[in-house]
GURO-270351 format. One line per field, with one value per residue (C-alpha): residue in three letters; residue number from 0; x, z, y. Coordinates in pm, 1 decimal. Last residue first. Layout:
N
type = c(ala|...)
seq = c(NUM|...)
east = c(X|...)
up = c(Z|...)
north = c(Y|...)
***
This chain:
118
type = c(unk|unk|unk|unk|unk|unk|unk|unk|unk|unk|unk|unk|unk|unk|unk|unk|unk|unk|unk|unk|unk|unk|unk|unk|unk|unk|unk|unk|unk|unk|unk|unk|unk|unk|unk|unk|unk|unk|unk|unk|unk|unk|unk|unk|unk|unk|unk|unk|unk|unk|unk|unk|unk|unk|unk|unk|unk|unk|unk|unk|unk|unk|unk|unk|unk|unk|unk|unk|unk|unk|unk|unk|unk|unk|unk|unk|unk|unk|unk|unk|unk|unk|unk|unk|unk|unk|unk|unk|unk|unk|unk|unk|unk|unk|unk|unk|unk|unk|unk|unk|unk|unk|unk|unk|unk|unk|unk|unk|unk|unk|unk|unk|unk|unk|unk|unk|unk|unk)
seq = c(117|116|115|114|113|112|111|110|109|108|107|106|105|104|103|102|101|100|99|98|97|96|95|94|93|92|91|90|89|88|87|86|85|84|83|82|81|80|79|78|77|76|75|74|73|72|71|70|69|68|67|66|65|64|63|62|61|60|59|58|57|56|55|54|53|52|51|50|49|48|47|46|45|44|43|42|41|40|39|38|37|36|35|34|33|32|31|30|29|28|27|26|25|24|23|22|21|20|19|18|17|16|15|14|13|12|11|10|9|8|7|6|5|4|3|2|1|0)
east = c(-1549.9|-1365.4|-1034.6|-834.7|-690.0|-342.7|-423.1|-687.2|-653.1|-300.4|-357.5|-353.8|22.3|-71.7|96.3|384.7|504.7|358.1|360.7|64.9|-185.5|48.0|-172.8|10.5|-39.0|-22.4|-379.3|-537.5|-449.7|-244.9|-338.7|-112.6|-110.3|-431.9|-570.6|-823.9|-1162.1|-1166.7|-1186.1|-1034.0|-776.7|-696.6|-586.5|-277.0|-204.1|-81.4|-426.2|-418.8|-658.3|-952.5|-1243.6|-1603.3|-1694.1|-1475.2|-1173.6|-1155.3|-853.7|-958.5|-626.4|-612.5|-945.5|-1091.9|-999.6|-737.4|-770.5|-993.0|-1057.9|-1388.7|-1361.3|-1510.9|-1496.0|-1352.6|-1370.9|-1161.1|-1454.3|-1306.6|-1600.6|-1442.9|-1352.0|-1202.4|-1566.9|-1809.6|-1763.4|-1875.4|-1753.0|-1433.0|-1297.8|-991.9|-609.0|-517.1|-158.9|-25.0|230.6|144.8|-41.8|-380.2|-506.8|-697.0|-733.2|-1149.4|-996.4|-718.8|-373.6|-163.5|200.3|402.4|694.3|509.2|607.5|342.3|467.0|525.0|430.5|333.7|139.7|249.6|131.9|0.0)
up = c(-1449.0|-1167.6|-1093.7|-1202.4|-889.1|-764.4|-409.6|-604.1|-943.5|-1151.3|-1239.4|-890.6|-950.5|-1224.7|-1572.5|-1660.3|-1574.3|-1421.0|-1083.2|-881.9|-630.3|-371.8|-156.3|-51.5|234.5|164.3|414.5|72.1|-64.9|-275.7|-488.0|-657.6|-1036.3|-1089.6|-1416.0|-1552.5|-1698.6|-2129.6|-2095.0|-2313.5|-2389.1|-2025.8|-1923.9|-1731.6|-1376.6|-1125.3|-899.6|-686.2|-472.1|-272.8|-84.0|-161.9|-122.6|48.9|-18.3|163.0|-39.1|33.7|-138.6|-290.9|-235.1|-307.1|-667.9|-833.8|-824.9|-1078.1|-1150.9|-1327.8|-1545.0|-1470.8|-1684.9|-1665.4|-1294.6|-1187.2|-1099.1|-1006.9|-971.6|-808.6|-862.2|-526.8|-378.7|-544.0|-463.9|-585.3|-621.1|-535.5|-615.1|-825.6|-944.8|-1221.0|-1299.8|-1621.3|-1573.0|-1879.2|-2184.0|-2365.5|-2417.1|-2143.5|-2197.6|-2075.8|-1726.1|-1681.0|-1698.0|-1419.7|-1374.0|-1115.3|-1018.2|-703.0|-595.8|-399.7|10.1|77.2|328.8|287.6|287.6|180.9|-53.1|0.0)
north = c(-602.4|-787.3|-729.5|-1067.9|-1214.9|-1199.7|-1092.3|-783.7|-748.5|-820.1|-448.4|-339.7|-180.4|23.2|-72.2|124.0|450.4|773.8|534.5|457.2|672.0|842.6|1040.7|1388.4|1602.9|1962.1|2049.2|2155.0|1788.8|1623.7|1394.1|1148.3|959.5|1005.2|877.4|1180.0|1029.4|1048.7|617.0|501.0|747.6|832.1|1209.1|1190.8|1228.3|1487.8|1585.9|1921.3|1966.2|2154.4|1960.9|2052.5|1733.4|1484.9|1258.0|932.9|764.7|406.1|194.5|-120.0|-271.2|86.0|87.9|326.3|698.6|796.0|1152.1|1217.2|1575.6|1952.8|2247.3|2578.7|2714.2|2345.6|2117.0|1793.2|1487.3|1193.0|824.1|612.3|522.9|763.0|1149.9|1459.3|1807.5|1798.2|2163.9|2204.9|2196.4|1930.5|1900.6|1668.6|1394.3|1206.1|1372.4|1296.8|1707.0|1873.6|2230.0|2242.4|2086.6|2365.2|2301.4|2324.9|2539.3|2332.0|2652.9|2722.3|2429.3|2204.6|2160.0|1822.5|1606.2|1209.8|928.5|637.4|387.0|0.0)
***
C-alpha cells in the first residue's frame, strides 16, 4: 500500500485547466471535489469539470470529500476520457500516492493476484 506524505506544492508546477486537457502524462489538475463515489471523483476546476480515478478501493480508500480543494498529477486516459491520478495532494499539503507515471498500475493483476472484476 502507498504512503502518505508532506510536501509543500512548488510554485513553479504550472496546471492546466480541465477544458485544456489534451492525452499527456504527468499533467496538474487543481480544483474543487464536487462529488464522490468510492475512489472516482467529480473535479470542478472554474472551466470544466472531469472524473478523476484513483485506483480501486481494495487497494487503497482515499476518503476525499466534497467541496475539498486539490491538486491531482495524472494523465488524461484514452479510453476512458476520466483523468488517471497519479497522486493527490491535498489543501492540508499532504500527498496520496496513487501509482507510478510509468507502466501498468500496480492493482492491475486485481486484487491478491486475482483478475479485478469487471
Amino acid at each position: 500500500m502507498g504512503k502518505l506524505a508532506q510536501v509543500q506544492a512548488s510554485p513553479q508546477t504550472p496546471t492546466t485547466r480541465i477544458s485544456d486537457l489534451k492525452q499527456s502524462n504527468g499533467i496538474v489538475i487543481s480544483g474543487r471535489v464536487v462529488s464522490v463515489v468510492g475512489n472516482d471523483f467529480t473535479l470542478d476546476d472554474g472551466s470544466g469539470q472531469i472524473i478523476v480515478d484513483a485506483g480501486p478501493r481494495w487497494y487503497r480508500e482515499i476518503n476525499l470529500t466534497q467541496g475539498e480543494q486539490v491538486t491531482i498529477t495524472g494523465k488524461l486516459s484514452e479510453k476512458s476520457g476520466e483523468f488517471d491520478a497519479f497522486s493527490i495532494q491535498r489543501g492540508n499539503g499532504s500527498v496520496i500516492q496513487i501509482r507510478p507515471s510509468e507502466g501498468p498500475p500496480p492493482w492491475a493483476g486485481g486484487a491478491r493476484g486475482k483478475s479485478p472484476k469487471r
